[in-house]
C-alpha positions in Angstrom: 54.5 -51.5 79.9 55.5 -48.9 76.8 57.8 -46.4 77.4 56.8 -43.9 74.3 59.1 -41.1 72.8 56.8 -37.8 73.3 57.7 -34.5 71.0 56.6 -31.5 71.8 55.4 -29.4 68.7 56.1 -26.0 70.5 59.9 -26.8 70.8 60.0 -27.4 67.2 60.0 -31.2 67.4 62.9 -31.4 70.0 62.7 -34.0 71.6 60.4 -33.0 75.2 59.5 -36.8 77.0 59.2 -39.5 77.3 55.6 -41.3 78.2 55.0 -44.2 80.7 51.9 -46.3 79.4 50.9 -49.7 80.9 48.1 -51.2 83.3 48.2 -49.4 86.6 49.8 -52.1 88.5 53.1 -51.6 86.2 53.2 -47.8 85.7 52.5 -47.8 89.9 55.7 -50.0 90.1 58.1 -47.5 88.2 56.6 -44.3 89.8 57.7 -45.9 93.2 61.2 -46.8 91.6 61.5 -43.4 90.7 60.3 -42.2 93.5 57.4 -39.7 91.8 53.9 -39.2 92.6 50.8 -39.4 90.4 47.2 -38.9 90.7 44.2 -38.3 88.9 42.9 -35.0 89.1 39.1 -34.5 91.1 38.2 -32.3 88.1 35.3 -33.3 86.0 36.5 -35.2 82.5 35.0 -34.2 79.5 34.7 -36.9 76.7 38.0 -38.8 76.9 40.7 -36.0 78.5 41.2 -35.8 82.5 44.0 -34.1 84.4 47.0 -35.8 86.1 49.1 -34.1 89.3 52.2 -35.5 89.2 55.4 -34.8 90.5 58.0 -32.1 87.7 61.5 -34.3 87.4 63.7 -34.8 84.2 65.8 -38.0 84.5 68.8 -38.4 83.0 69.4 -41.9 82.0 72.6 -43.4 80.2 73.4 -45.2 76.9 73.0 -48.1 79.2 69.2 -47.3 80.0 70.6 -47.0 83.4 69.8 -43.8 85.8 72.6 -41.3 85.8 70.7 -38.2 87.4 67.5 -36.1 87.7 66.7 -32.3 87.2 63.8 -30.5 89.7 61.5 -28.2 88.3 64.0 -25.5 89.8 67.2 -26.4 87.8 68.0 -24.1 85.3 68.5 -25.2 81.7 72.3 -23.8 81.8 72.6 -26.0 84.9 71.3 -29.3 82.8 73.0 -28.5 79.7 76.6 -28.1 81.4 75.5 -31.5 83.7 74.7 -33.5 80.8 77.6 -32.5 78.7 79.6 -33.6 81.9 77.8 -37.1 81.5 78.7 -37.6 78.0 82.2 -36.0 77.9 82.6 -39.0 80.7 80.9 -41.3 78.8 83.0 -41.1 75.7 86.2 -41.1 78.2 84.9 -44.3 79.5 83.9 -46.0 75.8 87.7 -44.6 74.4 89.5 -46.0 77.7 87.7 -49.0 77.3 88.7 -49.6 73.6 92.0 -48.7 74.1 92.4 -50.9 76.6 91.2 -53.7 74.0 93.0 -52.6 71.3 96.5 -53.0 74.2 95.7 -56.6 75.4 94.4 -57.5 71.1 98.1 -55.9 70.4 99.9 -58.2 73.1 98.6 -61.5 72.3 
């Protein structure tokens, strides 16, 4: 399983997705983890393109590759930007507690 950066050219190269590719048995397992659906469009291909349906979530994921949140279609970008600089505001609070806590017990011993 390959999880591939995506950019998208119209957003001037900022960053737009991420890609799931992998044998079907794998890429199945994380849609159901995630809880998002997939499914081959019944459109006819043409050469090597098709059409997926699939469900319209952004995930938030932490530092930790750990899942921290998810955006519907319906969120409004405002809405995720003042979210996600929630999560990292928190983040760097939890990373500066932490090594001030070490630095404390490294200063007692």
């Amino acid at each position: 399983m390959i999880l591939g950066l995506s950019l998208d050219a119209s957003h001037n190269g900022v960053l737009s997705s991420y890609r799931l590719t992998g044998d079907e048995d794998d890429i199945e397992q994380v849609a159901k983890e995630y809880r998002v659906y997939f499914s081959k469009a019944d459109v006819t291909e043409v050469g090597d393109d098709y059409l997926m349906d699939h469900s319209i979530i952004t995930y938030l994921i932490g530092p930790d590759g750990n899942f921290i949140e998810f955006f519907g279609k319906s969120t409004t970008p405002k809405d995720i930007s003042v979210r996600i600089k929630s999560q990292i505001r928190k983040h760097e609070y939890d990373v500066l507690g932490s090594t001030m806590q070490s630095n404390k017990q490294a200063a007692t011993q």
